[in-house]
N, C-alpha and C positions, 0 to 999 in steps of 0.2 A: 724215696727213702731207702736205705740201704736195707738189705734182709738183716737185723740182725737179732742174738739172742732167740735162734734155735735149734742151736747148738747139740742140747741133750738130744731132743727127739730125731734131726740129721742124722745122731750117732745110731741112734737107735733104729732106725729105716736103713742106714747100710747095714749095720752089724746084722737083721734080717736077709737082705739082699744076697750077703755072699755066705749064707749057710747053704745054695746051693738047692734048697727045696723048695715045692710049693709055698707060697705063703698068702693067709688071708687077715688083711689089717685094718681093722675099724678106724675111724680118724674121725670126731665131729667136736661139738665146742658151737659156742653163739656165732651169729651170724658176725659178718666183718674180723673175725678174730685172727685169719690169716690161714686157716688150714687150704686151700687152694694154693697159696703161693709155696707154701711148706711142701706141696707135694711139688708142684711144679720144681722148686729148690734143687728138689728129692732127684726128680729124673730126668734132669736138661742135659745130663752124660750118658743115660742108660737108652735104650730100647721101650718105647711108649706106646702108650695110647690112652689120651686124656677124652672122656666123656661126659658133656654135662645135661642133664637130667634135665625137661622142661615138665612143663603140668601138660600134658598134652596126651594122645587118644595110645594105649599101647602099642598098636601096630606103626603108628610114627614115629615114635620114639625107637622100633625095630630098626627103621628104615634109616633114620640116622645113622645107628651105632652100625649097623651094615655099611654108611657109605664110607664112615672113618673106618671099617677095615678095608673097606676096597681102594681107598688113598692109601695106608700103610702099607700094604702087602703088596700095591700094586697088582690088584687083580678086579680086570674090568668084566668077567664073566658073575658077578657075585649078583645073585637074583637083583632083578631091577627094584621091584617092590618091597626087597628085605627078608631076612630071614625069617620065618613064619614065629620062630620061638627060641627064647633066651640059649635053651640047648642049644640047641644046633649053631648059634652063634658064636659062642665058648667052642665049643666040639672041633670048630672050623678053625680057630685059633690054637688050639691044643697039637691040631695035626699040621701045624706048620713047623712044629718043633722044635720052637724058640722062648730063651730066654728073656723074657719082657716082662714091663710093666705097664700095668692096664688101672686105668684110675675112672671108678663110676663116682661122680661127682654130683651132691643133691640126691642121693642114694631112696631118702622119703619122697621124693617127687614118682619115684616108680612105685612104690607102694602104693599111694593115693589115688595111684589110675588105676592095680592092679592087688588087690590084694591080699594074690597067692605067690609074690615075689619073693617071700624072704623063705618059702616052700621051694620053689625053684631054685631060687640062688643053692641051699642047702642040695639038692639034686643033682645041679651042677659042679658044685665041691666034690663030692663024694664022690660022681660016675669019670668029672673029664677029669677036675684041677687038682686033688689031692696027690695027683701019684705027677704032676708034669713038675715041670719050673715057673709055671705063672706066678708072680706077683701081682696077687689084686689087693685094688686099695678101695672100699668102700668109704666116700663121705659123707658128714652131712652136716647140716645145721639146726636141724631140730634134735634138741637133747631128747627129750621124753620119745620122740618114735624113733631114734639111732637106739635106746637103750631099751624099749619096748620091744621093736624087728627084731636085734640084733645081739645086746647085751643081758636079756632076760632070759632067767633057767629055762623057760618052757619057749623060749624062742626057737623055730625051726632051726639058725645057723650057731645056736651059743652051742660051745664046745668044738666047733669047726675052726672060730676063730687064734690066729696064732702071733698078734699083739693087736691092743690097742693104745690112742693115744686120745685121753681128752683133752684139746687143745685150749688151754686158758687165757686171757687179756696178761699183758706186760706186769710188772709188778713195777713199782714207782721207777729200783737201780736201773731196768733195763727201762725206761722211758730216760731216766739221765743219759743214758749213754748213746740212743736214740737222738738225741737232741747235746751233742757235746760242745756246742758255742752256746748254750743257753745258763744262767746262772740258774745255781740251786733255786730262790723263789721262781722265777720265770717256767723250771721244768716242772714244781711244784703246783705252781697256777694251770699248766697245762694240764698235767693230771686231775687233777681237781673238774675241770672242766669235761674233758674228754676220757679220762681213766686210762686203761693202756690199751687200747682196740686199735689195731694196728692200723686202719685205714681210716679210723679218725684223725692220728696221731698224723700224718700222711697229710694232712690238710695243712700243719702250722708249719709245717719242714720250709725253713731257707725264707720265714714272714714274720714279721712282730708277731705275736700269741693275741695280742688285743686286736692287729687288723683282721688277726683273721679268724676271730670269732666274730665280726662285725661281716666279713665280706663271706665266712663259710658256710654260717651259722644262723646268723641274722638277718640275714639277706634273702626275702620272696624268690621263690623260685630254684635256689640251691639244694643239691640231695641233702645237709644237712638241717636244712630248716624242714622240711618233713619225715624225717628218716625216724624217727620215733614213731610219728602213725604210722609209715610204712612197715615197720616192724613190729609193731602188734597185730594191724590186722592181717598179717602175714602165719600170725601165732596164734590167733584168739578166734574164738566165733562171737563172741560180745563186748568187742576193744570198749567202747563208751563203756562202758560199768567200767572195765580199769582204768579208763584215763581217770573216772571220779575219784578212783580208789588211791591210785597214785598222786594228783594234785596233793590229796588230804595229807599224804606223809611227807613230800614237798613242803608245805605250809607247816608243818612242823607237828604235825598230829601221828604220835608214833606206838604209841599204846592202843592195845584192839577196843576198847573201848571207845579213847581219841575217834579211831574212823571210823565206829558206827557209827557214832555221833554227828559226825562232818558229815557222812555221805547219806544219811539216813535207811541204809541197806541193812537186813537181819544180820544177826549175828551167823548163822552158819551159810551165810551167803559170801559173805567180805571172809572168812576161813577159808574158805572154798578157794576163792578166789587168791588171794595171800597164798595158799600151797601153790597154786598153779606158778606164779609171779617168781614165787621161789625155785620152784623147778627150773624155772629157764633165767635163771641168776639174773632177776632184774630186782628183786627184792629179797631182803634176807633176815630172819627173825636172829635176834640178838639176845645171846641171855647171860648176865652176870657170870661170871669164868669160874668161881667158885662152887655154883650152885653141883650139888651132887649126883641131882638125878635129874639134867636138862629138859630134856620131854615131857617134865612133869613141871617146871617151874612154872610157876605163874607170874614173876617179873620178869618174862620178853617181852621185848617191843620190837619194832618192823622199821627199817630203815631200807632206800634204796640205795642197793647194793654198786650198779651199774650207774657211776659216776656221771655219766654224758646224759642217761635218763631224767639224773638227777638236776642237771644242769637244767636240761630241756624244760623239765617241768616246773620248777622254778621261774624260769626268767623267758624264754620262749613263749611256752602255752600259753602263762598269766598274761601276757605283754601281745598276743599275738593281735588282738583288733589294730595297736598300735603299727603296730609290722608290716602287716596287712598293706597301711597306707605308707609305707617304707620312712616311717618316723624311726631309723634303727640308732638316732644318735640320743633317742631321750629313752629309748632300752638300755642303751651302752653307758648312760649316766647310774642308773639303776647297778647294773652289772656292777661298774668300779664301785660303788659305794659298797655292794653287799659282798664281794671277792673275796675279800678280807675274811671274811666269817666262817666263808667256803672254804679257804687254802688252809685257813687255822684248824678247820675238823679235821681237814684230810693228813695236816702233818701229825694229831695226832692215829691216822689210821694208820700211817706208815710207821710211827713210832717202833714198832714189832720189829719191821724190818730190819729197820736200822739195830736195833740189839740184835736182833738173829744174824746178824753181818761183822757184827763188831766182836762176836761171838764165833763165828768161823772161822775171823782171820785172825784167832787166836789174842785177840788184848781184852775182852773178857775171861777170864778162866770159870767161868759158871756154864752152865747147860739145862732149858727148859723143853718141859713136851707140850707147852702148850701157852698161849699168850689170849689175853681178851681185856674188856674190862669188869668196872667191877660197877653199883651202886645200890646205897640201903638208902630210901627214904629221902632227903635231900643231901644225901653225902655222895661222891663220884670220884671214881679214880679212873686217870688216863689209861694206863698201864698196870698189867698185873702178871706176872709169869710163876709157871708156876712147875713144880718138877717131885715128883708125889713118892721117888723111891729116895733120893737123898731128902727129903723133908725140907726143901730150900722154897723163897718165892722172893720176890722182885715186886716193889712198888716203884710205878713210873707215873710225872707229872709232866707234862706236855703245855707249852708254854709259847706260843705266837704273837710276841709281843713286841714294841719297841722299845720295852725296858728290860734292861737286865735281870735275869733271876736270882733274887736276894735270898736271905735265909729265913724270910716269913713262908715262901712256897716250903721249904724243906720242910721247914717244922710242923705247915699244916700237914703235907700231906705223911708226916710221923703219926699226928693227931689220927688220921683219918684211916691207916693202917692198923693200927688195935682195935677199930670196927668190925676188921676181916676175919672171918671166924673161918680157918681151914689148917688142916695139916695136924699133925699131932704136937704133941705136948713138948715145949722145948725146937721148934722151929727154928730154921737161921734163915733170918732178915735180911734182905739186901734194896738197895734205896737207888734210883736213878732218874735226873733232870734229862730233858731236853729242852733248849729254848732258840729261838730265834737271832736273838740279839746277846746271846752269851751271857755273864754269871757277873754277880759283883763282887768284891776281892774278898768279902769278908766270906763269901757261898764258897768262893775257891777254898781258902782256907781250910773253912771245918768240911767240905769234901774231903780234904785229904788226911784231916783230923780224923774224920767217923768214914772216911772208904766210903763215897758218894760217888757215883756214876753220874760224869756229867757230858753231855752231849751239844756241842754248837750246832745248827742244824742237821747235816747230815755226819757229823764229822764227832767220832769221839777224844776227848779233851783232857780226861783224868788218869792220869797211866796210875792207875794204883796196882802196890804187888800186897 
């Protein structure tokens, strides 16, 4: 697949590059997200040295990173057995007098064996690298120990550091454009499926999207049919309690009550557990966009955040005795039937984006700081934007249907907006569709009657002034 869309952060790694001074730059974000090849991007023109991190005894890990400077520098005299300590392997690098870049790759993998490294690293900084031209680039994939080491005030190297980038999954536009012979549903389906993790996405490039959930996915024996357990228990010291915990919001148990319930686990155990899940964005608590003081609301509910998880557990996990015995066509019957359900949440997840797009390139003339949804009791709104110094907000209704949207959706969701208790007194209202299958003539009409924002799928429709 092509590198594409990362554009900003490239700029942002040269415009570093040719200031001409030391530099040290955090880089990490979930596993598969692409920050390796993002550096790799970075320095297939410059002056290198890529290192990557194994779980292995500290002094081998020496011996490594010793033999790739003795390949780089070309110098066959460099201790057989490695440099005794991280110093002296910087020091040696510093006295060659060159401008490079030096990328520690899986950065927590050295901590894990040693866990006075991010003391060292800090040591390092300060004696050899601060005053040279080294460009170091520290990676990782673990969020909580990149931001624990590295990014926390009382961390040895925070204040050393001179950028960071957290590196996040595609957003739906850059999976379109990712995929540009693919029709709008089709990229949709694929996000839905796999989200925008650059090396899942990497799988359906240049295949029908259905074969190759079937042959990437569902198929014994592929990195993506176990790559879920693989990444928990990569992450967790008790993956089993979250797979239990994760099925239950799968299955559709999304309020903390819902998953005591399912899982039968205490209440400050499944909490416990939900921070963690959230820290490393596989799961995400959700709370009405209105609400005033979120931390304190008590209507969140937990949904999984990471779309491929979501997929997995779902339709994988449940299905797996099936799998197992490579029954992957009476999975895939399943899949097609429930896809539909899938695609329809996610188009409204993307909902946001789509106005925040149609809002940049200038044919909305509105502006929000903030997008979510909304719901009281059995009432729910798709969309709700909201922008608290002009006193403006935006109801949106998200609509994945084979039929046009008429003006019963308008009017309900009219109805369903004077529920919304925000903003001061005298507020200005603004109203906007999305649908699948586009609008019936009579919806066009009083759109442009009452200035109704209407959206065909990806594509805005109502030029109102």
């Amino acid at each position: 697949m092509r590198f594409i869309n990362r554009e900003w952060e490239l700029n942002f790694l040269n415009e570093k590059w040719r200031e001409e001074k030391a530099q040290l730059i955090i880089i990490y974000g979930k596993r598969r997200v692409g920050k390796t090849e993002l550096s790799i991007q970075f320095v297939k023109d410059k002056p290198h040295i890529y290192f990557l991190c194994e779980r292995i005894a500290p002094h081998r890990q020496l011996k490594k990173f010793t033999e790739k400077l003795g390949a780089y520098f070309r110098d066959e005299f460099l201790p057989e057995q490695g440099f005794r300590e991280w110093e002296t392997a910087f020091k040696y690098i510093v006295s060659k007098m060159e401008k490079m870049v030096v990328i520690i790759d899986e950065f927590p993998y050295l901590v894990e064996t040693d866990d006075a490294i991010p003391s060292t690293f800090q040591k390092i900084w300060d004696l050899y690298l601060n005053n040279s031209k080294i460009y170091l680039m520290l990676l990782g994939s673990s969020i909580s120990m990149m931001e624990k080491t590295l990014l926390f005030y009382k961390a040895p190297l925070y204040g050393r550091r001179t950028g960071q980038l957290l590196i996040r999954p595609f957003r739906f536009k850059q999976v379109q454009q990712a995929f540009p012979d693919k029709t709008f549903e089709e990229a949709l389906s694929i996000y839905s499926i796999v989200g925008g993790t650059p090396f899942y996405l990497n799988k359906f490039y240049g295949i029908n999207f259905f074969d190759a959930v079937k042959n990437e996915i569902l198929k014994k024996g592929q990195p993506l049919y176990e790559e879920v357990e693989f990444l928990l228990r990569e992450e967790l010291r008790e993956p089993r309690n979250y797979f239990v915990i994760l099925e239950a919001i799968s299955l559709g148990k999304h309020k903390l009550s819902e998953i005591i319930n399912e899982t039968g686990f205490e209440k400050s155990m499944v909490s416990r557990y939900l921070a963690i899940l959230d820290s490393l964005q596989i799961t995400k608590k959700e709370i009405p966009v209105t609400e005033k003081v979120p931390e304190k609301s008590r209507k969140g509910i937990y949904i999984i955040e990471d779309n491929f998880f979501n997929f997995w557990f779902r339709f994988v996990f449940r299905n797996r005795s099936l799998l197992e015995e490579n029954k992957i066509n009476e999975v895939a019957v399943k899949i097609k039937k429930e896809l539909p359900l899938l695609v329809a949440k996610n188009y409204e997840r993307i909902a946001a984006e789509i106005m925040e797009r149609a809002i940049l390139d200038g044919e909305i003339p509105l502006s929000f700081e903030i997008y979510g949804r909304w719901w009281e009791r059995n009432e729910e709104i798709d969309l709700i934007g909201l922008n608290s110094n002009t006193n403006e907000i935006i109801f949106g209704e998200v609509k994945w249907s084979n039929k046009p949207v008429g003006t019963n959706i308008y009017r309900n969701l009219k109805r369903k907006a004077q529920k919304v208790k925000w903003g001061k007194k005298g507020r200005k209202e603004y109203f906007c569709l999305f649908s699948k299958s586009g609008f019936t003539e009579d919806m066009i009409r009083m759109a442009e009657k009452e200035k109704v924002y209407l959206f065909h799928k990806d594509k805005f429709i109502s030029l109102i002034i």
